[in-house]
C-alpha positions as a Python dict, from the first residue, in 0.01 Angstrom:
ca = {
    (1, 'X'): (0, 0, 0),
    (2, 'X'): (81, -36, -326),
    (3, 'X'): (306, -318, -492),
    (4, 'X'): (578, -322, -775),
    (5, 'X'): (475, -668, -997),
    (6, 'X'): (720, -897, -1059),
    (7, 'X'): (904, -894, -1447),
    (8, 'X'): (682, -1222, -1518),
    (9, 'X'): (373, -1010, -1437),
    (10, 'X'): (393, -717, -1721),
    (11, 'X'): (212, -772, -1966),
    (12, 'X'): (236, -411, -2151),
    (13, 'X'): (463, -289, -2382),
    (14, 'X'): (607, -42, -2176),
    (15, 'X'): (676, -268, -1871),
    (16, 'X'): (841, -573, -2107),
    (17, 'X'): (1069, -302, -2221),
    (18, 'X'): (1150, -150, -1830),
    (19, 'X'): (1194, -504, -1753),
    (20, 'X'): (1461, -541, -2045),
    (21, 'X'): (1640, -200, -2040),
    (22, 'X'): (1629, -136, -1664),
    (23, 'X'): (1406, 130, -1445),
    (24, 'X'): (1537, 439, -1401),
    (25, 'X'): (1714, 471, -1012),
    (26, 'X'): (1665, 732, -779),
    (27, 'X'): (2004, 850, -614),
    (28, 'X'): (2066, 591, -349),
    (29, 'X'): (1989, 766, 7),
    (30, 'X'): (1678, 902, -204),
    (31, 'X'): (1551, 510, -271),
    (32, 'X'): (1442, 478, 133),
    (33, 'X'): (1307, 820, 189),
    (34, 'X'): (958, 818, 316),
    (35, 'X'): (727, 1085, 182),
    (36, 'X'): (610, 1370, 363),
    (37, 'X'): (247, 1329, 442),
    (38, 'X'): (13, 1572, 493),
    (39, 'X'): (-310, 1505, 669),
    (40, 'X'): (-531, 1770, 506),
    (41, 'X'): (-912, 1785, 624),
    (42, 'X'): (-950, 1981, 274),
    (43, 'X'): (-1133, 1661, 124),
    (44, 'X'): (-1341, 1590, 430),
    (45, 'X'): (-1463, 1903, 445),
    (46, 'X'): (-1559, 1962, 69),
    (47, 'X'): (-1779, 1614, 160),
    (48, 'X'): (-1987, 1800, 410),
    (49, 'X'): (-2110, 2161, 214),
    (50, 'X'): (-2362, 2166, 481),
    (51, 'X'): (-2126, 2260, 801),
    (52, 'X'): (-1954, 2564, 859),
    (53, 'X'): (-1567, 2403, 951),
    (54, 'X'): (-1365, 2554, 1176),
    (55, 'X'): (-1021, 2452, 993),
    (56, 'X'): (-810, 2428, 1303),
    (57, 'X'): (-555, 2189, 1158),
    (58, 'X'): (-228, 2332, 960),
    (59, 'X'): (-232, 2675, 1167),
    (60, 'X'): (-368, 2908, 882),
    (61, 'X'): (-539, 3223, 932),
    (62, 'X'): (-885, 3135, 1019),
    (63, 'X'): (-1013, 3445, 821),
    (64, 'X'): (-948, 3566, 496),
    (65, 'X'): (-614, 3791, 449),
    (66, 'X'): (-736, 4174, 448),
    (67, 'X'): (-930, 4300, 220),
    (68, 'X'): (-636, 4511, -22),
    (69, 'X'): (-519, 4157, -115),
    (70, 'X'): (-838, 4080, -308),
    (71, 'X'): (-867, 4448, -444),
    (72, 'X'): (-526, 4403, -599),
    (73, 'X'): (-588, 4051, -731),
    (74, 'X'): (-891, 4205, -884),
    (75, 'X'): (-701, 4478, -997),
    (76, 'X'): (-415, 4264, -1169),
    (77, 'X'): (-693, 4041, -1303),
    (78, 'X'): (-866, 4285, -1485),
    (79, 'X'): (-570, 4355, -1746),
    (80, 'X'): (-506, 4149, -1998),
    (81, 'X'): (-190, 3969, -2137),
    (82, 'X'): (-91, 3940, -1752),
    (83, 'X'): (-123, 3549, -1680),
    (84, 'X'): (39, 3463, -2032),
    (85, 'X'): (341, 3663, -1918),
    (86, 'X'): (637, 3501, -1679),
    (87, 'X'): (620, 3699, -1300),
    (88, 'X'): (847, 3956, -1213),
    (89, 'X'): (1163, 3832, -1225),
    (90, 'X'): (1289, 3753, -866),
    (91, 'X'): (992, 3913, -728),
    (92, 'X'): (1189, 4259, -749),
    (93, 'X'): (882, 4534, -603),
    (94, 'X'): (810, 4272, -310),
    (95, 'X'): (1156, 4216, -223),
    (96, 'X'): (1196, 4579, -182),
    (97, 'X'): (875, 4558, 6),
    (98, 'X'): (1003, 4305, 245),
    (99, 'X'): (1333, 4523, 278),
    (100, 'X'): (1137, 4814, 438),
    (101, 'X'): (933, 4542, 619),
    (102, 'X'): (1246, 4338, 781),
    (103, 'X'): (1452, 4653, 779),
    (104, 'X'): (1752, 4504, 589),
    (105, 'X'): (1817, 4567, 216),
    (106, 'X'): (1682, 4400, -79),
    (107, 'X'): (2021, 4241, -181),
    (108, 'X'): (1993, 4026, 151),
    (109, 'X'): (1608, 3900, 55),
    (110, 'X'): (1517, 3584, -117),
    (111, 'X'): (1121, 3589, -244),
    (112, 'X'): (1034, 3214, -307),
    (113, 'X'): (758, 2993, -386),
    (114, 'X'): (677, 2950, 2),
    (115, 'X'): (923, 2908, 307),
    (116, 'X'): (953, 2543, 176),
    (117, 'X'): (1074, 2623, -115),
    (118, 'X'): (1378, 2853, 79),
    (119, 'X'): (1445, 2588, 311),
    (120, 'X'): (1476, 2367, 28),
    (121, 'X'): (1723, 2575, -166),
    (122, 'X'): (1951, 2628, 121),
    (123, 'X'): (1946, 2234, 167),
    (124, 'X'): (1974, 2188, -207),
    (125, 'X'): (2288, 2508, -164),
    (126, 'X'): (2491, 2373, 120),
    (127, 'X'): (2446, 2008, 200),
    (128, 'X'): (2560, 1635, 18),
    (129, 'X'): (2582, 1287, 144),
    (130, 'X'): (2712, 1271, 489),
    (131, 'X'): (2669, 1571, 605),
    (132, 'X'): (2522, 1629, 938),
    (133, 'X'): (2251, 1813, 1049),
    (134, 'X'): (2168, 1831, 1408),
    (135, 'X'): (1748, 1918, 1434),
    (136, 'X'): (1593, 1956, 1794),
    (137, 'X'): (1265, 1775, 1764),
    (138, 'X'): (1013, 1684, 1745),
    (139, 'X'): (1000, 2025, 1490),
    (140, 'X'): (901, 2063, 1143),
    (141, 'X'): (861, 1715, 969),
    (142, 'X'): (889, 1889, 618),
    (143, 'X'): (1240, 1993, 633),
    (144, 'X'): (1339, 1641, 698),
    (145, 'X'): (1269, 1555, 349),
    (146, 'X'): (1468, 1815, 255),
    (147, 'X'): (1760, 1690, 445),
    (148, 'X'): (1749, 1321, 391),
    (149, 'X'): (1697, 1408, -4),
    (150, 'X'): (2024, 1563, 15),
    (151, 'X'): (2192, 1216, 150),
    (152, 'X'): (2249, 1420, 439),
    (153, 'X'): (2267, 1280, 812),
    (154, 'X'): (2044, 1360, 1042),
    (155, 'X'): (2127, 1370, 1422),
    (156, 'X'): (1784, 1474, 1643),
    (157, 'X'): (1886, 1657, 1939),
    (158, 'X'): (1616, 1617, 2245),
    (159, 'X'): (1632, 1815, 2515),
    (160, 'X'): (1575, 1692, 2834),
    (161, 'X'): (1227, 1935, 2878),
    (162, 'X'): (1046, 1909, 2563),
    (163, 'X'): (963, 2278, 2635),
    (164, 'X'): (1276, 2414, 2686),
    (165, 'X'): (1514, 2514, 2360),
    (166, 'X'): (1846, 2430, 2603),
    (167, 'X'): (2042, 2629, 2418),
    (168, 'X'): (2351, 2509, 2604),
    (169, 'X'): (2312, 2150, 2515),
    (170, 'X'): (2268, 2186, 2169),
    (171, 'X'): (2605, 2371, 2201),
    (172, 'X'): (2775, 2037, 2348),
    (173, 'X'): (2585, 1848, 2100),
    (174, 'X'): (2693, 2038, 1808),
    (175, 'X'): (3084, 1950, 1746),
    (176, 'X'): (3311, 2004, 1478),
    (177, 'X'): (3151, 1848, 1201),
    (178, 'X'): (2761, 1991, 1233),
    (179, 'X'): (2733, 2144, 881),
    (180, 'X'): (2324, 2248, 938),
    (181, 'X'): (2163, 2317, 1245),
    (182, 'X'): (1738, 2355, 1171),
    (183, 'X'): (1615, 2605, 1442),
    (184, 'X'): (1207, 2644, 1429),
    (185, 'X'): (1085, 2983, 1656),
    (186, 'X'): (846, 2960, 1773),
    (187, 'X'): (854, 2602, 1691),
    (188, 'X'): (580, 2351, 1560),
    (189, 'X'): (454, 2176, 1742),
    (190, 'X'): (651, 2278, 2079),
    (191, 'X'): (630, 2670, 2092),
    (192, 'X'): (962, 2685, 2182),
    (193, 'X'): (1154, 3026, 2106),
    (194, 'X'): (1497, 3147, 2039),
    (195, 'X'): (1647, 3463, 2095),
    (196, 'X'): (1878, 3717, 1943),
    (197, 'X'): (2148, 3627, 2232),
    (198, 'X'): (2090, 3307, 2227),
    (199, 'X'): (2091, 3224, 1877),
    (200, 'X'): (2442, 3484, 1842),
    (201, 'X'): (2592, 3283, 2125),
    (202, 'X'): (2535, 2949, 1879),
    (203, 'X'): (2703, 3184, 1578),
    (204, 'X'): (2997, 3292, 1762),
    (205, 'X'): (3043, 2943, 1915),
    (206, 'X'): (3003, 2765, 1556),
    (207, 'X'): (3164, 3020, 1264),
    (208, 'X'): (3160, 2692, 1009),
    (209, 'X'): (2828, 2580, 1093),
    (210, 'X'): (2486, 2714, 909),
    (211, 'X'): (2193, 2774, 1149),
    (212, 'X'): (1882, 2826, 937),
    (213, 'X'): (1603, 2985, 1143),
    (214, 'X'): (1260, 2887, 1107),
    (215, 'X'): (1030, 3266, 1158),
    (216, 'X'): (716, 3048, 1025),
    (217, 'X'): (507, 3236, 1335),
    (218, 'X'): (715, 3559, 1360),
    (219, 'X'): (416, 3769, 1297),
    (220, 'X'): (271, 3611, 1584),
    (221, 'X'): (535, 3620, 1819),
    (222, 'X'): (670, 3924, 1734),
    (223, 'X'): (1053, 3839, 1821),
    (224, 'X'): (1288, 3824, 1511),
    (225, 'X'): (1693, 3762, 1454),
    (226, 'X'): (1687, 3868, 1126),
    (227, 'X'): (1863, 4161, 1210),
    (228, 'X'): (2169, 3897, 1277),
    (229, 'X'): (2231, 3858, 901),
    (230, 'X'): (2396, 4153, 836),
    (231, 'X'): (2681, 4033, 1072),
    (232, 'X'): (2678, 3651, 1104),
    (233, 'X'): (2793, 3479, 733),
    (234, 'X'): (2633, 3135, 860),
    (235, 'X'): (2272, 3259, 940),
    (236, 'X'): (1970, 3198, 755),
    (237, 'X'): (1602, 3322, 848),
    (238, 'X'): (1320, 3210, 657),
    (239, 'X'): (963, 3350, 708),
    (240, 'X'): (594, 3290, 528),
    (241, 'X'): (260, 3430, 409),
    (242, 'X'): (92, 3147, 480),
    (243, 'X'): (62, 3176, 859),
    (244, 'X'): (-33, 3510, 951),
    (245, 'X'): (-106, 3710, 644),
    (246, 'X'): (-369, 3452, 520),
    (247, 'X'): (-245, 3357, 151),
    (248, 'X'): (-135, 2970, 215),
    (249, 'X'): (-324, 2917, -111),
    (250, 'X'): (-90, 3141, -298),
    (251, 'X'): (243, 2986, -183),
    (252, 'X'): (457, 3279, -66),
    (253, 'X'): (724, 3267, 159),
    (254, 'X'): (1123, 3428, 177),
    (255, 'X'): (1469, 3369, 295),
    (256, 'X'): (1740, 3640, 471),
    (257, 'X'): (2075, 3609, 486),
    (258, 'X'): (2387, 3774, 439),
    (259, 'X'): (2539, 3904, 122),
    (260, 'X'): (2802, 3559, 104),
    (261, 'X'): (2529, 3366, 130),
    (262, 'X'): (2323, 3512, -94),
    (263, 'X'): (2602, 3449, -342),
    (264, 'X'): (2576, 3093, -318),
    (265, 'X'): (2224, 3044, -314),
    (266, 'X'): (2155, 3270, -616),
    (267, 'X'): (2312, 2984, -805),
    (268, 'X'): (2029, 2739, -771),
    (269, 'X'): (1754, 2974, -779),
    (270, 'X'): (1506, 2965, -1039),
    (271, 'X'): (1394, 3368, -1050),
    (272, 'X'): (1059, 3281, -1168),
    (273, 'X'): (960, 3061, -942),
    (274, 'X'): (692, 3274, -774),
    (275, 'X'): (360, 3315, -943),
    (276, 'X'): (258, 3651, -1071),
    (277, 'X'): (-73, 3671, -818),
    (278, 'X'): (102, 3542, -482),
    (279, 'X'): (386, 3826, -570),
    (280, 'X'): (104, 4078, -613),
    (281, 'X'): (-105, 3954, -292),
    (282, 'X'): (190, 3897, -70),
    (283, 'X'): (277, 4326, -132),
    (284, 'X'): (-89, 4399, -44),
    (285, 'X'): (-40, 4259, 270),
    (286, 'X'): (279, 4405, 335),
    (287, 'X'): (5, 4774, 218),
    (288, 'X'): (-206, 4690, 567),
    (289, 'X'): (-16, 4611, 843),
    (290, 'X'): (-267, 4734, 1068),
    (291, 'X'): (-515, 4490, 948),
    (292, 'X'): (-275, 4174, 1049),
    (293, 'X'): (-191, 4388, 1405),
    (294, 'X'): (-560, 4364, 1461),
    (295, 'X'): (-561, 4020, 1369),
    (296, 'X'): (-237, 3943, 1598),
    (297, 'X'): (-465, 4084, 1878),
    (298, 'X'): (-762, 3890, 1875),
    (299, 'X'): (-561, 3535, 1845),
    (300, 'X'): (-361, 3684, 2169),
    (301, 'X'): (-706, 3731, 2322),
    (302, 'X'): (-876, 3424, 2199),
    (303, 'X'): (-592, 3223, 2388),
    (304, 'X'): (-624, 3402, 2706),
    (305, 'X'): (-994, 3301, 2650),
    (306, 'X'): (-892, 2926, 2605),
    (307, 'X'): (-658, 2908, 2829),
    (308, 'X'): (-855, 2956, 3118),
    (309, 'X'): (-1211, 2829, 2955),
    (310, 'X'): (-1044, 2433, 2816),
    (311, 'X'): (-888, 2355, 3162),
    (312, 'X'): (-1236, 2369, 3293),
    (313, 'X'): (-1345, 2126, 3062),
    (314, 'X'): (-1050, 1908, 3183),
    (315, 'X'): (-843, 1953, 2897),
    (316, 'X'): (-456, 1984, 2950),
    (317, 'X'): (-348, 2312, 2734),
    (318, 'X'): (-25, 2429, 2659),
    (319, 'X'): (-3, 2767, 2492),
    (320, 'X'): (253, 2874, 2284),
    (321, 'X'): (365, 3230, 2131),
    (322, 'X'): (242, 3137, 1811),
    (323, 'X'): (-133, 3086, 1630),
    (324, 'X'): (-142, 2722, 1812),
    (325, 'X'): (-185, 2501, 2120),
    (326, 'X'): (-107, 2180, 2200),
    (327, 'X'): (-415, 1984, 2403),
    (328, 'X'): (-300, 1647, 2629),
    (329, 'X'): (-588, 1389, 2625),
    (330, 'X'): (-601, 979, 2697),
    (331, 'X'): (-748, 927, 2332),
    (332, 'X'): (-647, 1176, 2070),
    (333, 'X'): (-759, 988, 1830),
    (334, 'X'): (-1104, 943, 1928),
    (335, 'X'): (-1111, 1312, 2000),
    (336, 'X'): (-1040, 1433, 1690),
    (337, 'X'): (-1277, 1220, 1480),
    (338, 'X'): (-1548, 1318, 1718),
    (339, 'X'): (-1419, 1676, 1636),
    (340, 'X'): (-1476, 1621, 1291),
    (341, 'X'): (-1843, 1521, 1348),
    (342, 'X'): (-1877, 1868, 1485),
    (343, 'X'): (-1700, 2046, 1197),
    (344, 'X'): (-1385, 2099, 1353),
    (345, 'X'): (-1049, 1993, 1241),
    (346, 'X'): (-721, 1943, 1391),
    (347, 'X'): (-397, 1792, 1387),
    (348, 'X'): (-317, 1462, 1569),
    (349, 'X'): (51, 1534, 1685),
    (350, 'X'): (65, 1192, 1906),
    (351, 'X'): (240, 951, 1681),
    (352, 'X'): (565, 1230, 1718),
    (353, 'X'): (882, 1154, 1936),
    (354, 'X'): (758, 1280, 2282),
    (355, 'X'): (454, 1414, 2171),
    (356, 'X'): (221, 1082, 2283),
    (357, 'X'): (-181, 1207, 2376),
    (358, 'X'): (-83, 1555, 2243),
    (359, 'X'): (-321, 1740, 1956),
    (360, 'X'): (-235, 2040, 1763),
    (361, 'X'): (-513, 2316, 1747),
    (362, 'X'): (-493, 2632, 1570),
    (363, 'X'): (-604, 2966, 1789),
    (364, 'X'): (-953, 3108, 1584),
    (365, 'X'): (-1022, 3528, 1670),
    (366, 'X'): (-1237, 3583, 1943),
    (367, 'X'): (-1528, 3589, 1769),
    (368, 'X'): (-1475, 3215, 1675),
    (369, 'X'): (-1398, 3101, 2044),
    (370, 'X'): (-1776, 3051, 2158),
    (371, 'X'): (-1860, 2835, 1850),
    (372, 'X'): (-1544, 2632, 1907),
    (373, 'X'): (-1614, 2607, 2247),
    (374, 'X'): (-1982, 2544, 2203),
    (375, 'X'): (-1812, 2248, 1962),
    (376, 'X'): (-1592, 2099, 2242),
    (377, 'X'): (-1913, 2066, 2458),
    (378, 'X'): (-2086, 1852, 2225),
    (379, 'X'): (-1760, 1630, 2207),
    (380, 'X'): (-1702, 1578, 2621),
    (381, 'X'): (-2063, 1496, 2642),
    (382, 'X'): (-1993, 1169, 2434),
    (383, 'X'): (-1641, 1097, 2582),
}
């Protein structure tokens, strides 16, 4: 890591006048925050042309989004004076898209630059230093940033089954002062779900408290409370492209909530936020839904396959509802750099809060499971 210099030690213009005048500060709970840190296998694999990776590590698609999405890039592409223009404003034709695909109107959809971008408006919206936040973890690593940047105070709520959303404990945990609770369903890296009676029993029980759930996986798991928002003033439900409908590239993701909300986070939106070609490929795939059904299928049916065809490798799986798994091994580690000799990447989840030997894969179709399998052999026969 990296060190500032001591004053004595500038020797350019620039830093002799720093050292004179002052640095500029961050805000002061922003000085300690440590950066979110992807692990992306993006450079690794660009250093091997010669395999064909099986990209099993941030729970993408593992094939490309359907085949509309590149027509109507294609499409937009061939005009001219289109990239030298701003986007639609607000993202107007997909959010009436999304209304018809959520089944609430327009007014009560937000369209943003990816679901980090909503969760980061609605932390930017409603919380300030000393807030609290109550997050059951381990979860979404992200949206801690998000709080902490706010000077916000975060209290992690565990459960006593890491597998288990105990619904009634985060109830007793939440008391009068919880400003933000951060709900992830199904949620990463757990799988653990929340459901329309459970999450209206939190609601009802906390009117002054915001619950922003995480629908990162919906499409996967095909249970939603998004139909809450038209009722409950202190719900927010955000949802993404990137999972699912294949366009991580293209950033695309959007928020729900009800019309007083909406209100208040209108006033920090920036409109044009969304690119022009992620608001035209995110309404493509809203055009085939029965290409991502399909899709929906075969991960279903690739982790029946893996559930029953790892354990007989003596691998400790845990399903979950969405595109994922978590595997238990002694050395996780080990496993996943000998993984990555084979061509297949994954996520190391073992340095989280309860989550020591576990490794995060993402589900492939059907068609992939033999080669990943055929992978996984190679591996155990070193280990």
């Amino acid at each position: 890591m990296s060190t500032i210099p001591e004053p004595g030690m500038r020797n350019d213009v620039a830093s002799r006048f720093a050292v004179l005048h002052g640095d500029p500060q961050p805000i002061a709970w922003a000085r300690h925050l440590c950066p979110y840190e992807p692990v992306s296998s993006l450079a690794r694999i660009w250093e091997h042309p010669e395999q064909s990776p099986l990209k099993l590590d941030w729970n993408e698609s593992t094939v490309p989004p359907a085949p509309g999405v590149y027509e109507a890039i294609v499409r937009f592409l061939s005009h001219s004076n289109h990239l030298n223009w701003y986007p639609e404003l607000a993202s107007k034709s997909l959010t009436e898209a999304l209304g018809r695909y959520v089944d609430l109107p327009p007014a009560n959809i937000l369209v943003t630059n990816g679901s980090d971008d909503a969760l980061e408006l609605v932390c930017k919206t409603y919380l300030g230093p000393g807030d609290r936040v109550l997050v059951p973890m381990p979860t979404y690593t992200h949206f801690l940033v998000y709080l902490e940047a706010r000077g916000a105070k975060v209290v992690d709520y565990y459960s006593s089954d890491m597998y288990s959303n105990d619904v009634e404990g985060i109830d007793r945990a939440l008391g009068h002062n919880t400003k933000l609770v951060y709900l992830v369903s199904p949620n990463n890296p757990t799988g653990v779900t929340y459901n329309s009676d459970e999450v209206r029993f939190l609601l009802d029980r906390h009117p002054n408290t915001l619950f922003v759930v995480d629908e990162a996986y919906f499409e996967f798991h095909g249970v939603s409370v998004v139909g809450l928002v038209r009722e409950y003033k202190n719900l927010v439900v955000t949802r993404t492209f990137s999972k699912c409908f294949g366009i991580a590239g293209l950033r695309m993701g959007y928020l729900c909530a009800h019309d007083t909300v909406m209100h208040e986070l209108h006033k920090l939106f920036n409109p044009k936020s969304v690119n022009r070609v992620g608001q035209i490929a995110a309404q493509a795939c809203l055009d085939d839904l029965d290409y991502y059904k399909r899709l929906v299928e075969q991960v279903d049916e690739a982790k029946q396959m893996l559930a029953i065809e790892l354990p007989k490798r003596g691998l400790d799986v845990h399903m979950t509802p969405a595109n994922f798994m978590l595997v238990r091994l002694p050395d996780p580690k080990r496993f996943c750099a000998e993984l990555e000799t084979e061509g297949v990447y994954i996520r190391d989840r073992s340095t989280l809060p309860r989550m020591e030997g576990y490794v995060r894969v993402t589900v492939p179709t059907v068609a992939q499971v033999p080669d990943l399998l055929q992978r996984i052999d190679a591996v155990m026969a070193r280990l």
